[in-house]
PyMOL commands that place a pseudoatom at each C-alpha (Angstrom):
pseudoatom trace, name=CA, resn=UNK, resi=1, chain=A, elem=C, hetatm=0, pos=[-69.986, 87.999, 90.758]
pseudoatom trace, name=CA, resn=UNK, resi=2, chain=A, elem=C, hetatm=0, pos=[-73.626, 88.647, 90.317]
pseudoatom trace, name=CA, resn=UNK, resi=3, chain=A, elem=C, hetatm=0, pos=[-73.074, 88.879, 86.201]
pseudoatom trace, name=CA, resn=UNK, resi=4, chain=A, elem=C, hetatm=0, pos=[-71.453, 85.605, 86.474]
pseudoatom trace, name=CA, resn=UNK, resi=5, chain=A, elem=C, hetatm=0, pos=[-74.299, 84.169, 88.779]
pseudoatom trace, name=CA, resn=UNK, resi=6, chain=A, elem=C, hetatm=0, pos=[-76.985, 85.528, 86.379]
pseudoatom trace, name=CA, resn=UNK, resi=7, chain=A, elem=C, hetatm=0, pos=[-74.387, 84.114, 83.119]
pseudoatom trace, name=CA, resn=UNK, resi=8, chain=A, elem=C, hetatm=0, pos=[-74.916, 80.841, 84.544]
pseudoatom trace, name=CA, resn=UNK, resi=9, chain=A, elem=C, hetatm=0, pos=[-78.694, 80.517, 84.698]
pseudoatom trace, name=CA, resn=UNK, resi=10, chain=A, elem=C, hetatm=0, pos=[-78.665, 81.985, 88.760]
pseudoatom trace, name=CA, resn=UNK, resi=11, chain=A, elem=C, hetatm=0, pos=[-80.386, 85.153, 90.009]
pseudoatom trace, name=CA, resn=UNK, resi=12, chain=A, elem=C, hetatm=0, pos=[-78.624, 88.618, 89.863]
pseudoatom trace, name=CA, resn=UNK, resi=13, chain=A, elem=C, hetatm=0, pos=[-78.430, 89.831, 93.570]
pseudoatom trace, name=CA, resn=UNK, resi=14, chain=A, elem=C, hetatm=0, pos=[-80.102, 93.194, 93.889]
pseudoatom trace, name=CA, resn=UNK, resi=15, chain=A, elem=C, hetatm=0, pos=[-77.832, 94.711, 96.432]
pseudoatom trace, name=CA, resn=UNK, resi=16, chain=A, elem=C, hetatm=0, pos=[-77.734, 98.522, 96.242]
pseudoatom trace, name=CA, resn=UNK, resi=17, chain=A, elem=C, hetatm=0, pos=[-80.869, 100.711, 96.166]
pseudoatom trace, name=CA, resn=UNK, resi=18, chain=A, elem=C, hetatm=0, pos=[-81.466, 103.857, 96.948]
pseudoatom trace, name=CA, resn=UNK, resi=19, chain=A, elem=C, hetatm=0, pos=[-85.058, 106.422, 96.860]
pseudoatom trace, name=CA, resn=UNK, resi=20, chain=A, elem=C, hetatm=0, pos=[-86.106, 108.147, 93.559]
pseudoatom trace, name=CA, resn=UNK, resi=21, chain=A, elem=C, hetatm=0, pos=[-85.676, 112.072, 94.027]
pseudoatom trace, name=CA, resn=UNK, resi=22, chain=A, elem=C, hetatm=0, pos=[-87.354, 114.708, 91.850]
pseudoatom trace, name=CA, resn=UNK, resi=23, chain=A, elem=C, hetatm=0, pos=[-85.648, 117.365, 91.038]
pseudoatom trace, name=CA, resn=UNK, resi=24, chain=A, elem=C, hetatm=0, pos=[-87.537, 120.378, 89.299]
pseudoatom trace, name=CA, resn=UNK, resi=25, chain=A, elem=C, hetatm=0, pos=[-86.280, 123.055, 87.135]
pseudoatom trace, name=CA, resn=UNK, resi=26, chain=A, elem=C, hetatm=0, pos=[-88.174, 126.034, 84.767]
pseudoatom trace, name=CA, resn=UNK, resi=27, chain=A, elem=C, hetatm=0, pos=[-90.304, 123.704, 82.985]
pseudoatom trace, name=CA, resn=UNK, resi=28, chain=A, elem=C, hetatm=0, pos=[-89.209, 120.420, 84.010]
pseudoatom trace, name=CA, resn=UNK, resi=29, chain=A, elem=C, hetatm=0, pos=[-87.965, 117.826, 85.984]
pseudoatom trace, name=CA, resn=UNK, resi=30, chain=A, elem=C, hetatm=0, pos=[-85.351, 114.765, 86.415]
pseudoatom trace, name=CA, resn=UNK, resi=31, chain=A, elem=C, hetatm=0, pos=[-86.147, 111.753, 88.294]
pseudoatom trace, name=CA, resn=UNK, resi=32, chain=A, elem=C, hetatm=0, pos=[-82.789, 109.844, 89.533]
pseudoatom trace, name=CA, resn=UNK, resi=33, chain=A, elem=C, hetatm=0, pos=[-82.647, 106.539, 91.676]
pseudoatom trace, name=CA, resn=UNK, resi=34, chain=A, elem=C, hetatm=0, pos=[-81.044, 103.077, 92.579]
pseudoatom trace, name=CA, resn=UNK, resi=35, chain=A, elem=C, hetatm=0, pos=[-82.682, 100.142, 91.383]
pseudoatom trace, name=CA, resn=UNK, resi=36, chain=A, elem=C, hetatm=0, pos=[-80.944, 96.710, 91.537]
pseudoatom trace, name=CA, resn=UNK, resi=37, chain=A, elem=C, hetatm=0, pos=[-77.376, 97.959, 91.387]
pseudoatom trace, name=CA, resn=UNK, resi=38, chain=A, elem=C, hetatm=0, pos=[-77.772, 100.936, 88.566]
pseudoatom trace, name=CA, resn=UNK, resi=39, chain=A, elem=C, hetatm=0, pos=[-78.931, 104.173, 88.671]
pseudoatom trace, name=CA, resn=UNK, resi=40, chain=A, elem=C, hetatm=0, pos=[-81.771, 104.860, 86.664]
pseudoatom trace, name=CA, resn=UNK, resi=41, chain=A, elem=C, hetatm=0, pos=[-83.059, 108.783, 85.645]
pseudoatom trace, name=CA, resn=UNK, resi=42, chain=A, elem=C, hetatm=0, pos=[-86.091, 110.173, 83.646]
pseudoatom trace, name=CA, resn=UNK, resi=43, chain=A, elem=C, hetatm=0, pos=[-86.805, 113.589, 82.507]
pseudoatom trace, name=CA, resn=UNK, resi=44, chain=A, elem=C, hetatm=0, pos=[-90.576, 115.471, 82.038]
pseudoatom trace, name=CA, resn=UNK, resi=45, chain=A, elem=C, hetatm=0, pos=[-90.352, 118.070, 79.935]
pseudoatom trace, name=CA, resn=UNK, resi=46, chain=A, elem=C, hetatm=0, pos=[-93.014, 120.674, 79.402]
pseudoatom trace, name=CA, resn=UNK, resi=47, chain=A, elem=C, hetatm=0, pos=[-91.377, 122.731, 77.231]
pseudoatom trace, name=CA, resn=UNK, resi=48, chain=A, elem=C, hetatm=0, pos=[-90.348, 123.369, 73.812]
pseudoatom trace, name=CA, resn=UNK, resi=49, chain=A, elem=C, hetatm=0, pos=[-86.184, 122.827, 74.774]
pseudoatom trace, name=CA, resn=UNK, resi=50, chain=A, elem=C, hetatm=0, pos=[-84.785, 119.565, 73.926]
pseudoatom trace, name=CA, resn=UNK, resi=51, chain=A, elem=C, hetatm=0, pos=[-83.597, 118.846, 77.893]
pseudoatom trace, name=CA, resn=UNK, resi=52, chain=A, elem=C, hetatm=0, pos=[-79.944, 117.036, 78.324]
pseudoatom trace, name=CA, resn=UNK, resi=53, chain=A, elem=C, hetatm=0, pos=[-79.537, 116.039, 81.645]
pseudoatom trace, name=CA, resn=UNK, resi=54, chain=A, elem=C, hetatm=0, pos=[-75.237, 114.718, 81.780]
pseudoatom trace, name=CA, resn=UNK, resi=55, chain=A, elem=C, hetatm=0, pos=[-74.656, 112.351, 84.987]
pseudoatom trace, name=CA, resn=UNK, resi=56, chain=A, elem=C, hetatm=0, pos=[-71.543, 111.448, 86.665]
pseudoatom trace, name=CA, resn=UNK, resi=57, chain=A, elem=C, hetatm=0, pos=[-70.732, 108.238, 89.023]
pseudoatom trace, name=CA, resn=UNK, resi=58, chain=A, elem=C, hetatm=0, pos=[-68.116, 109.335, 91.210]
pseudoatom trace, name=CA, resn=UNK, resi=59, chain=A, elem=C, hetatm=0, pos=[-66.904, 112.317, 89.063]
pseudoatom trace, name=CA, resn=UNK, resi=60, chain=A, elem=C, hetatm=0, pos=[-66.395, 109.636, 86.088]
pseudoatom trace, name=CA, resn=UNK, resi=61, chain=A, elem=C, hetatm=0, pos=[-69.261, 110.509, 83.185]
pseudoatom trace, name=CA, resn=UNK, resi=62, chain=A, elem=C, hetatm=0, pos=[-72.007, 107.909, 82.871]
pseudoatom trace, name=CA, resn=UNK, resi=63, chain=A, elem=C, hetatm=0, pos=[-74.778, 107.722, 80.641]
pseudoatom trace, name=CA, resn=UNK, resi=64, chain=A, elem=C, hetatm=0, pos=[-76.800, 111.318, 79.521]
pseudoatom trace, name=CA, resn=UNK, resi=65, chain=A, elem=C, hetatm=0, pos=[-80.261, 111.811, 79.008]
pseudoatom trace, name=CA, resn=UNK, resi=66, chain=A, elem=C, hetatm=0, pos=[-82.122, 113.358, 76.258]
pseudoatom trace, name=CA, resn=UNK, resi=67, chain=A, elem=C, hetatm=0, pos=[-85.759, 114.334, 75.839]
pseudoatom trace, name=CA, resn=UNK, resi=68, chain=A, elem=C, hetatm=0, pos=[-87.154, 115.753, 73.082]
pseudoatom trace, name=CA, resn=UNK, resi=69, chain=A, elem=C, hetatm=0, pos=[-89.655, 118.901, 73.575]
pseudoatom trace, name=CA, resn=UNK, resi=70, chain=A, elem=C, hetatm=0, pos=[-93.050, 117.789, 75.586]
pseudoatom trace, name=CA, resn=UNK, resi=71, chain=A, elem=C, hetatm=0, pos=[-91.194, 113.980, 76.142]
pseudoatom trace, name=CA, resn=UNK, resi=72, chain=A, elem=C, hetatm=0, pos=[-91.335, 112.292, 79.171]
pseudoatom trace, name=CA, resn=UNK, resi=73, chain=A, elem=C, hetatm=0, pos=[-88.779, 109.893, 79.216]
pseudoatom trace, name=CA, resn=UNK, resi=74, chain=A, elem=C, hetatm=0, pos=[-89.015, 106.304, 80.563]
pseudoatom trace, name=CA, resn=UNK, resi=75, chain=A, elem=C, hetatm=0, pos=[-87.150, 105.223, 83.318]
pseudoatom trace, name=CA, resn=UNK, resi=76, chain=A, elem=C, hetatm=0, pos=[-83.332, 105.023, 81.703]
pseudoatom trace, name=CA, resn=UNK, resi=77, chain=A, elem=C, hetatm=0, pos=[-80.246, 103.264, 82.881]
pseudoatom trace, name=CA, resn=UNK, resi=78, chain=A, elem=C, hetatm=0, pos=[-77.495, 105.454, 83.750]
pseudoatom trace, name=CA, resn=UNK, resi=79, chain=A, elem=C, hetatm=0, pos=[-74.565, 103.424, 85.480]
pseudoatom trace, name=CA, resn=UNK, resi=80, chain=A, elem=C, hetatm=0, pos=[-73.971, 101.117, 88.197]
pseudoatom trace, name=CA, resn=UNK, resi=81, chain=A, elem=C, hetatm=0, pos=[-74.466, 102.263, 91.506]
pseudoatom trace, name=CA, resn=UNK, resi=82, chain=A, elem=C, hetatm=0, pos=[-70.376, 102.349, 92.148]
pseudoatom trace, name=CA, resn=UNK, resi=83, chain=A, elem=C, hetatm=0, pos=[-70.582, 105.214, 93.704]
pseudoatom trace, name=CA, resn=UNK, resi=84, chain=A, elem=C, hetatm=0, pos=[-72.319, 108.573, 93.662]
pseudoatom trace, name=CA, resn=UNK, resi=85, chain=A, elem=C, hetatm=0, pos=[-74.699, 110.261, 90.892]
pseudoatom trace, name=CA, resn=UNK, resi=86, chain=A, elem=C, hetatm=0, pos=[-74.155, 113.581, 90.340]
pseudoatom trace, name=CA, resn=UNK, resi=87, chain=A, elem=C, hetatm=0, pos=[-75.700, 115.130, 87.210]
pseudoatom trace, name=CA, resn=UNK, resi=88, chain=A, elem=C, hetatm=0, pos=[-76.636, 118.811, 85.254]
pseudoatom trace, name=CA, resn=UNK, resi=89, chain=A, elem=C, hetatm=0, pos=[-79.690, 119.427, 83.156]
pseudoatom trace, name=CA, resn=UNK, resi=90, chain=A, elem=C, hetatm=0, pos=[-79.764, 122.083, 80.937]
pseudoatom trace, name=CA, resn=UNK, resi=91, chain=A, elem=C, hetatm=0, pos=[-81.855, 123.423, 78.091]
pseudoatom trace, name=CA, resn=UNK, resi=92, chain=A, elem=C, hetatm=0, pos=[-80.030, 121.762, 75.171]
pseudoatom trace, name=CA, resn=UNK, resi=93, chain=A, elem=C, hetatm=0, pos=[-81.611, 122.940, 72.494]
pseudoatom trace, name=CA, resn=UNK, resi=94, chain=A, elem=C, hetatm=0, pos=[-84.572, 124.567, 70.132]
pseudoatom trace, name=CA, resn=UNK, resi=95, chain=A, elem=C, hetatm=0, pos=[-85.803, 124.776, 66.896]
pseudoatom trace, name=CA, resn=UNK, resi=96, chain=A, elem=C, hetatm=0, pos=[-85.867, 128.429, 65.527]
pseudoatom trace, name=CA, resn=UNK, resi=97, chain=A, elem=C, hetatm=0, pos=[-88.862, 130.941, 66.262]
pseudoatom trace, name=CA, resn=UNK, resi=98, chain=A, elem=C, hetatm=0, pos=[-89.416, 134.554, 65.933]
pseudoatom trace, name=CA, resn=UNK, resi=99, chain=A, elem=C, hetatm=0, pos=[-88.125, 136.113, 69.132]
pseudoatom trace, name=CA, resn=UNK, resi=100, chain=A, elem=C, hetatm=0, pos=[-89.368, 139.830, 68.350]
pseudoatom trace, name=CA, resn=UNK, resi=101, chain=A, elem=C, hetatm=0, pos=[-91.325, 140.724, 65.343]
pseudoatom trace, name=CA, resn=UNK, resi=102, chain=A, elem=C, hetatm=0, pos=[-90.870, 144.324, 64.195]
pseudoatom trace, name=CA, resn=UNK, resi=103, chain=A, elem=C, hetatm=0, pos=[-93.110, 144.466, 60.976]
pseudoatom trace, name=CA, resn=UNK, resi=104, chain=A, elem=C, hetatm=0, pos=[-93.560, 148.351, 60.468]
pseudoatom trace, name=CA, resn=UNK, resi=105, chain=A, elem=C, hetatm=0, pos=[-89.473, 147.777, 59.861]
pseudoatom trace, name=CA, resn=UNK, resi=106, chain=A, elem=C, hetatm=0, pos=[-89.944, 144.934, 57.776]
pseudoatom trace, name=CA, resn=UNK, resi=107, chain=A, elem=C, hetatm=0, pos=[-87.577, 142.774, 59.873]
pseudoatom trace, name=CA, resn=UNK, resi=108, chain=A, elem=C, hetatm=0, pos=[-87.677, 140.092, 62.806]
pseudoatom trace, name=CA, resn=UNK, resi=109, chain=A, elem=C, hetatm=0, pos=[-84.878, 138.730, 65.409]
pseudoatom trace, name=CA, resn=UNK, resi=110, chain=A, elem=C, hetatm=0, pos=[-84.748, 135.045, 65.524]
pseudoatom trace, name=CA, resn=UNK, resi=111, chain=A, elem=C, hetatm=0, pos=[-83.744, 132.704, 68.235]
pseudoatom trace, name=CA, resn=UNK, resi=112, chain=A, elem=C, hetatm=0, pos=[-82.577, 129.192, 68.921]
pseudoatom trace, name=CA, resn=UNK, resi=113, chain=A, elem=C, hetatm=0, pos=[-80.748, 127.742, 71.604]
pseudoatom trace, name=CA, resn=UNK, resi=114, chain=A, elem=C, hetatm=0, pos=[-77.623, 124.444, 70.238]
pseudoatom trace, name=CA, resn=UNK, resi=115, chain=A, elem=C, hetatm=0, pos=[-75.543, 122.919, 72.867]
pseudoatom trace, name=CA, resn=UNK, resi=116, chain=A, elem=C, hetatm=0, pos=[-77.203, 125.262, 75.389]
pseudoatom trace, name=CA, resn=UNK, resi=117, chain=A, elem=C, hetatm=0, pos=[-76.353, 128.171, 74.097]
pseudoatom trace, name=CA, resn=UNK, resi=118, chain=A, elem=C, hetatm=0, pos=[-78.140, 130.967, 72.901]
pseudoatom trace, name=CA, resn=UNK, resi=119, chain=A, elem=C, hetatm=0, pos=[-78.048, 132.634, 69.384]
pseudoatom trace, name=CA, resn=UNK, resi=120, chain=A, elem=C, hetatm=0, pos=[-79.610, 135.209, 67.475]
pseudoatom trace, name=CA, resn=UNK, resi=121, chain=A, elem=C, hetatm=0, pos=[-80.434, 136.755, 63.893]
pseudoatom trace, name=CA, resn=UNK, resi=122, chain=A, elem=C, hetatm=0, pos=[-82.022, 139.075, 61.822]
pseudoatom trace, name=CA, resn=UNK, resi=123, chain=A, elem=C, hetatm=0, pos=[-84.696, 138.096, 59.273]
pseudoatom trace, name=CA, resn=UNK, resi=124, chain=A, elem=C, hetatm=0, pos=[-85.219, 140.762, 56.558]
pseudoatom trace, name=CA, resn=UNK, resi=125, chain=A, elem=C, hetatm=0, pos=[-89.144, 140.468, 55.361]
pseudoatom trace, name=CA, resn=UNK, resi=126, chain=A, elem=C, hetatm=0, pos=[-88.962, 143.382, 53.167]
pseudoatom trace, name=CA, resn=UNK, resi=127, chain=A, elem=C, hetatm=0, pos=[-88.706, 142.946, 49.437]
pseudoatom trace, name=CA, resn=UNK, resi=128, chain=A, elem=C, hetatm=0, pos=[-85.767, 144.851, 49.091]
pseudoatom trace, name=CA, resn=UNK, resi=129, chain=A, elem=C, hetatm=0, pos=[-82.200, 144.533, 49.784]
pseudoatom trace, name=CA, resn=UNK, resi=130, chain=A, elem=C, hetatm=0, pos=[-81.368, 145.789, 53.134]
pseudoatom trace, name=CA, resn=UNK, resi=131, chain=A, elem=C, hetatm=0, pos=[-78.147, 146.230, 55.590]
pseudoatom trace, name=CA, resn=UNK, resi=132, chain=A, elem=C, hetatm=0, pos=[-79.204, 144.307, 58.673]
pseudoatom trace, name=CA, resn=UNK, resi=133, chain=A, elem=C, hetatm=0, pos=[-76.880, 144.378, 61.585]
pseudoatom trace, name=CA, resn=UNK, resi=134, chain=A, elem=C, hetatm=0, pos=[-76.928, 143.052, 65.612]
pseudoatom trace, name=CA, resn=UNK, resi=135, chain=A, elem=C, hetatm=0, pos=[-74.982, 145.357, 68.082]
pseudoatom trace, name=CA, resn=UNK, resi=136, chain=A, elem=C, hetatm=0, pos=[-73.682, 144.521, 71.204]
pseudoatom trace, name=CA, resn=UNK, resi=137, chain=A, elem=C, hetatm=0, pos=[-73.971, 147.111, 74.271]
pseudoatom trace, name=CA, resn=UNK, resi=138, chain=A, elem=C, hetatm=0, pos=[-70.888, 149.187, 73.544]
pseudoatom trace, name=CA, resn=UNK, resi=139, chain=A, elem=C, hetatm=0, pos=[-71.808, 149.570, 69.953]
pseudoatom trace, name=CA, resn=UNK, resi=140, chain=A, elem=C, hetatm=0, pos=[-69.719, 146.752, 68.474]
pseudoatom trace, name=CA, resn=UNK, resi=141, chain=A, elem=C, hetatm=0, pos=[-71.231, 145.256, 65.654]
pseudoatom trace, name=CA, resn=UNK, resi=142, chain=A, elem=C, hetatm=0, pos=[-71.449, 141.319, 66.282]
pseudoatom trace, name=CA, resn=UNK, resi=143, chain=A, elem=C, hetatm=0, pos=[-72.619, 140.765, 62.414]
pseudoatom trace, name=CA, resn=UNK, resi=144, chain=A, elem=C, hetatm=0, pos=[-73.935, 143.247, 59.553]
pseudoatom trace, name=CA, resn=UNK, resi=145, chain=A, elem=C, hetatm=0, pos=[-74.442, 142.216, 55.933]
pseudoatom trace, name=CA, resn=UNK, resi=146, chain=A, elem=C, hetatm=0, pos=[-76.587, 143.370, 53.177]
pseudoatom trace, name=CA, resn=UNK, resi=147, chain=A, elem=C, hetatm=0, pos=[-79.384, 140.628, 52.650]
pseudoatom trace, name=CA, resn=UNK, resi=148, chain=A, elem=C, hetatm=0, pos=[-81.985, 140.021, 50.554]
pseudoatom trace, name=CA, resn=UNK, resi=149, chain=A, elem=C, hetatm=0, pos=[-85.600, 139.249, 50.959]
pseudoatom trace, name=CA, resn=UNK, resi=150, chain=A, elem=C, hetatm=0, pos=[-86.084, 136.269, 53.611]
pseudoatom trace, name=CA, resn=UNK, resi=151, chain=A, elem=C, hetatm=0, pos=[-82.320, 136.184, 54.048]
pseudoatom trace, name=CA, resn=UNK, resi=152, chain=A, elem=C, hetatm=0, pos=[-81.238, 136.431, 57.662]
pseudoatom trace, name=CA, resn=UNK, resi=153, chain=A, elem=C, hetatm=0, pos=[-77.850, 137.013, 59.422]
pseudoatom trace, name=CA, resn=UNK, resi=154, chain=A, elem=C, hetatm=0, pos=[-74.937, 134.688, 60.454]
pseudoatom trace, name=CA, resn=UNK, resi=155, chain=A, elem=C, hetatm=0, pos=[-76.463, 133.087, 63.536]
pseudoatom trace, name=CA, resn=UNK, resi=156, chain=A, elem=C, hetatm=0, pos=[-73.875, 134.996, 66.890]
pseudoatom trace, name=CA, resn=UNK, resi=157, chain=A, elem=C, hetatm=0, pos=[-73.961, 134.028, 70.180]
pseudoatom trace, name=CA, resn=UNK, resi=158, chain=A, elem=C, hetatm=0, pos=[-76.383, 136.301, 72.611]
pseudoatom trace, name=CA, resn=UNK, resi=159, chain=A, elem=C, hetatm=0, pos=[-74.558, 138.926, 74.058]
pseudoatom trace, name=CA, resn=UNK, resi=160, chain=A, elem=C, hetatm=0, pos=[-75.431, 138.830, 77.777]
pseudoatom trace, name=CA, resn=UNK, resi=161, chain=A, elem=C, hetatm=0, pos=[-76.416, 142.242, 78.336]
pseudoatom trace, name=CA, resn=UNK, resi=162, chain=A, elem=C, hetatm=0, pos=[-78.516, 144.544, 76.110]
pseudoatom trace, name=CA, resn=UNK, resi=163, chain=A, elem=C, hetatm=0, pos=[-78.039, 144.357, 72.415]
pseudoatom trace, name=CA, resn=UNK, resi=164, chain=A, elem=C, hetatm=0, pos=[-79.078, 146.123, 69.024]
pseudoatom trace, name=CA, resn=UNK, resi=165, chain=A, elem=C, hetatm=0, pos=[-80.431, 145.078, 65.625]
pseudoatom trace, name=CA, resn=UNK, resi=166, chain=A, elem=C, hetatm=0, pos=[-81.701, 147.323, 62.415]
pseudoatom trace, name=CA, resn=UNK, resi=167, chain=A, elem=C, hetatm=0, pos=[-82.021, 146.892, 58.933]
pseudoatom trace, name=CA, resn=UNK, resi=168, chain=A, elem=C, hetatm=0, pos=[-81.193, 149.945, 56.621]
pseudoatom trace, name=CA, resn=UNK, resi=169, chain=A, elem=C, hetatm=0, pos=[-82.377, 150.354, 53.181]
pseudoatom trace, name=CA, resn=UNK, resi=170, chain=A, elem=C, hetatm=0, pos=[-79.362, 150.199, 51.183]
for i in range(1, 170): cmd.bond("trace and resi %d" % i, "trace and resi %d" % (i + 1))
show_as sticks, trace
zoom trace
């Protein structure tokens, strides 16, 4: 009724509301509330993750929220306030970076984080040919290849408990 009223030159009735509430996580924080019948969210980030922050209205999905490393967001529409907002932010992603640097073995393990997940890899920096490899725990090797100067590994998901990595000379 109220898109009709507004159609037709009238006011849209503001009916629902409801108070903005911050909700803070390692590094940063989502902002949801009701204004005017939708709910609207906005994410400050202080780190270097690209934050995704999915929202449902009454279990059904609405409208997610990205913001890009050290964004701040403006306020953003999510849904209509049907019903209520439930959402999850998570660390979404990040760019590559040098996780440990081991240079007196001529090698460095590399991180980024897609769809909130974590991988790793080995970078070989010597200028020879080596057999890199990444370990789990229980000595299963997650990927080994002989690579060349620059090369890294396949990219594997981050075990969850203690891993291994080395580079041979082949």
């Amino acid at each position: 009724m109220d898109e009709m009223n507004a159609s037709m030159g009238g006011q849209r009735a503001c009916v629902k509301e409801s108070n903005f509430n911050v909700t803070s996580y390692d590094g940063f924080s989502y902002k949801t509330g009701g204004l005017c019948n939708d709910w609207q969210g906005q994410i400050k980030n202080y780190t270097t993750y690209t934050i995704r922050c999915a929202n449902r209205i009454n279990g059904t999905e609405a409208n997610t929220i990205f913001a890009k490393p050290r964004e701040t967001t403006e306020l953003e529409h999510i849904g209509p306030m049907s019903g209520s907002l439930n959402y999850k932010c998570v660390k979404w992603s990040k760019s590559v970076e040098v996780w440990r640097d081991y240079p007196e073995h001529s090698y460095q393990i590399l991180v980024k984080v897609d769809s909130a997940k974590k991988f790793i890899s080995v970078k070989n920096l010597s200028s020879s040919q080596r057999k890199c490899f990444i370990k789990d725990e229980n000595d299963r090797v997650l990927t080994q290849s002989v690579i060349g100067q620059g090369q890294i590994l396949r990219w594997v998901k981050a075990p969850s408990g203690d891993f291994f990595t080395n580079c041979l000379y082949v």
